[in-house]
C-alpha positions as YAML, in Angstrom:
chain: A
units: angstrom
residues:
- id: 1
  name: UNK
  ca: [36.06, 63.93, -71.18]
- id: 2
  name: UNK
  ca: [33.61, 62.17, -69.01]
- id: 3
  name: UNK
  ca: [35.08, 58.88, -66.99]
- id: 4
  name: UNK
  ca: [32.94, 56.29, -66.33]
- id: 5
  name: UNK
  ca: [31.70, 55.99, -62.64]
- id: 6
  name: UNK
  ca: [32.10, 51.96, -62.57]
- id: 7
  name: UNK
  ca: [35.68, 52.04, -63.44]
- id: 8
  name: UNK
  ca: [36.34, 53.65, -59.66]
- id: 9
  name: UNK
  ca: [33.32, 51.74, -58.18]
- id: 10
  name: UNK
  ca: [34.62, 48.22, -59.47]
- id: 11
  name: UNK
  ca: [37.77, 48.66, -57.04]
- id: 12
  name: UNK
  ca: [36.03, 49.67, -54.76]
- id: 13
  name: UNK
  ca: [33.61, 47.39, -54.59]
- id: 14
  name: UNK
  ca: [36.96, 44.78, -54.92]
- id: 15
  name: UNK
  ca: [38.14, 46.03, -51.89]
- id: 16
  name: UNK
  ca: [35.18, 46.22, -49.68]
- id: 17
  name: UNK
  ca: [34.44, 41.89, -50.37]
- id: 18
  name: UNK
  ca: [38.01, 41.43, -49.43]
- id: 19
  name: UNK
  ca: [38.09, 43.25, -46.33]
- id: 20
  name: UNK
  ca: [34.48, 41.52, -45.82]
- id: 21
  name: UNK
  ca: [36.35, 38.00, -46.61]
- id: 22
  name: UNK
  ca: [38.80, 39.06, -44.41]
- id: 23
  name: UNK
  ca: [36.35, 39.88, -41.60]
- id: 24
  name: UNK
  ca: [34.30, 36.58, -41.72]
- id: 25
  name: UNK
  ca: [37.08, 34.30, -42.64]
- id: 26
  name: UNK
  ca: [40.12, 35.63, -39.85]
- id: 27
  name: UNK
  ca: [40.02, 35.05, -35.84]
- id: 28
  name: UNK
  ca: [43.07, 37.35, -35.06]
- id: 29
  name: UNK
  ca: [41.38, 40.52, -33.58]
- id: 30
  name: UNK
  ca: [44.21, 42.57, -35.05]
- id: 31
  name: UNK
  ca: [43.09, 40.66, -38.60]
- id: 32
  name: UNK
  ca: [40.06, 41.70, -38.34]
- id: 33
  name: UNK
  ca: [40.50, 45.25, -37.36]
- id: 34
  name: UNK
  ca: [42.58, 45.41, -40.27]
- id: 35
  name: UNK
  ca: [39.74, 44.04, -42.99]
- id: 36
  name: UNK
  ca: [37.10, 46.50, -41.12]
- id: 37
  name: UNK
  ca: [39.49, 49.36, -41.98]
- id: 38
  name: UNK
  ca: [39.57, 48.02, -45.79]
- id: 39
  name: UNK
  ca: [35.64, 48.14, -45.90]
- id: 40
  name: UNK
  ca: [35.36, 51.39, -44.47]
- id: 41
  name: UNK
  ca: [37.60, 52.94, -47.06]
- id: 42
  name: UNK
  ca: [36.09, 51.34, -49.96]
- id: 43
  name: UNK
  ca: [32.84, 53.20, -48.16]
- id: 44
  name: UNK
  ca: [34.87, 56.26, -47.95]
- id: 45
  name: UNK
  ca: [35.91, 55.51, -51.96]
- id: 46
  name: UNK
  ca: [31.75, 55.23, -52.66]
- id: 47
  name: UNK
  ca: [31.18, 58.82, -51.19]
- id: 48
  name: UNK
  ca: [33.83, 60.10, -52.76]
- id: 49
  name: UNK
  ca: [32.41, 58.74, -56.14]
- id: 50
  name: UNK
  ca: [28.76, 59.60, -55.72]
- id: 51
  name: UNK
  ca: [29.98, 63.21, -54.95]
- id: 52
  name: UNK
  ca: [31.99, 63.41, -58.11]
- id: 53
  name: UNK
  ca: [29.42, 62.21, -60.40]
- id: 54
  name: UNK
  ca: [25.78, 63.04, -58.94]
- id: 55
  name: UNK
  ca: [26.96, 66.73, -57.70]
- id: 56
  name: UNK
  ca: [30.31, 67.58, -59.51]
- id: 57
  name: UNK
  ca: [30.18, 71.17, -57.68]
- id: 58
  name: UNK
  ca: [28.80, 70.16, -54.07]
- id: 59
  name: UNK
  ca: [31.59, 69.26, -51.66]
- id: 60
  name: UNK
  ca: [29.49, 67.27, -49.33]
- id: 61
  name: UNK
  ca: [30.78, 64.00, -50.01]
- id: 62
  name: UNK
  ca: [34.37, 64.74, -49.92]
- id: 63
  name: UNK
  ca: [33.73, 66.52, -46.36]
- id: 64
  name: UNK
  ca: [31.37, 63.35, -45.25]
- id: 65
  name: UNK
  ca: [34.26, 61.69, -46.06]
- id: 66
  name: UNK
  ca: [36.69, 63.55, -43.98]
- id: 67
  name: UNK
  ca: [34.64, 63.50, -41.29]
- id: 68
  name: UNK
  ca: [34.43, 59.50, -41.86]
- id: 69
  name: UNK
  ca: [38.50, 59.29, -41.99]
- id: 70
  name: UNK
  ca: [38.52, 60.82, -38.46]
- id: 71
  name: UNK
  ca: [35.96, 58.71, -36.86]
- id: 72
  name: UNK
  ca: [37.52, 55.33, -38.14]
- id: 73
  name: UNK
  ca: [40.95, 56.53, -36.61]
- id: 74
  name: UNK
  ca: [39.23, 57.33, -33.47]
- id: 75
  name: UNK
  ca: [37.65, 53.81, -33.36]
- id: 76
  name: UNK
  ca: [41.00, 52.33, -34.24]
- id: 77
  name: UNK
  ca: [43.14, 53.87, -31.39]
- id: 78
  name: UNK
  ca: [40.01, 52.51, -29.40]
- id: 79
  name: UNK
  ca: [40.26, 48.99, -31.04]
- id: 80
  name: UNK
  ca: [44.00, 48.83, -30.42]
- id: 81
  name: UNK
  ca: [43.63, 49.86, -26.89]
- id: 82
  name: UNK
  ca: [40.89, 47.08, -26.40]
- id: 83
  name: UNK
  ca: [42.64, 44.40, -27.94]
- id: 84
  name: UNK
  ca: [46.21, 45.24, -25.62]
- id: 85
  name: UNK
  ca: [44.07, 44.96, -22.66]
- id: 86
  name: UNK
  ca: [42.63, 41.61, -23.72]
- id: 87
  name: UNK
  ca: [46.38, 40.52, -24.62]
- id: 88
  name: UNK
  ca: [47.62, 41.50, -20.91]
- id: 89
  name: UNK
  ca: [44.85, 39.14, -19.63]
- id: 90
  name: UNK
  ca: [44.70, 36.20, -21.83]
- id: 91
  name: UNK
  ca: [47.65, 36.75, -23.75]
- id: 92
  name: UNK
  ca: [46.52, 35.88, -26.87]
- id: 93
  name: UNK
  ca: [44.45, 37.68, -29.48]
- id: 94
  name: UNK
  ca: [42.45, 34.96, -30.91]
- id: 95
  name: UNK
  ca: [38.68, 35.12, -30.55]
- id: 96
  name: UNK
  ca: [38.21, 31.75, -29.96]
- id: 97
  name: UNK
  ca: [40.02, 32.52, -26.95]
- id: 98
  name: UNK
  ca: [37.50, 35.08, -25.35]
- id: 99
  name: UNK
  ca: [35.70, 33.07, -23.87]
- id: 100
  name: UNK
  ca: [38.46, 32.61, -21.26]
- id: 101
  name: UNK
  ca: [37.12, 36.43, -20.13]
- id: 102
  name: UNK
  ca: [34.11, 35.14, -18.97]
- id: 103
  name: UNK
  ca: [32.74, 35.07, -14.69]
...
């Protein structure tokens, strides 16, 4: 029974405006960190898809994907760590308050 490809690519495509909504529209760093996260999964979602349905018997997408998963957790711990040290010095995560880091 063959599944249609636009009934997964419809969420995903759901997903990826709302984190990009989320992205444009927030000013809390940790806000925004959060709606990058939910676009790069819905990416992750699209290779996963592609895979399934252009090259049922390949594994390349699934292991792009993988490899995708680990570098968005990488950039998160170094998005957290960022954002602490700009809390310590302004205390406040807003961006309209970055300006306060400038000489």
């Amino acid at each position: 029974m063959e599944i249609n490809a636009l009934y997964y690519l419809i969420p995903s495509l759901i997903m990826f405006c709302c984190g990009l909504y989320g992205f444009v529209t927030r000013r809390n760093m940790i806000a925004m960190l959060i709606s990058l996260e939910l676009m790069l999964n819905a990416v992750d979602m699209n290779f996963v898809i592609f895979n399934r349905f252009l090259f049922p018997e390949q594994m390349e997408g699934m292991m792009f994907t993988l490899f995708a998963i680990a570098i968005a957790a990488a950039e998160t711990a170094l998005a957290i760590a960022i954002i602490i040290n700009v809390f310590r010095s302004v205390n406040n995560v807003d961006v309209r308050e970055l300006n306060k880091l400038k000489f």
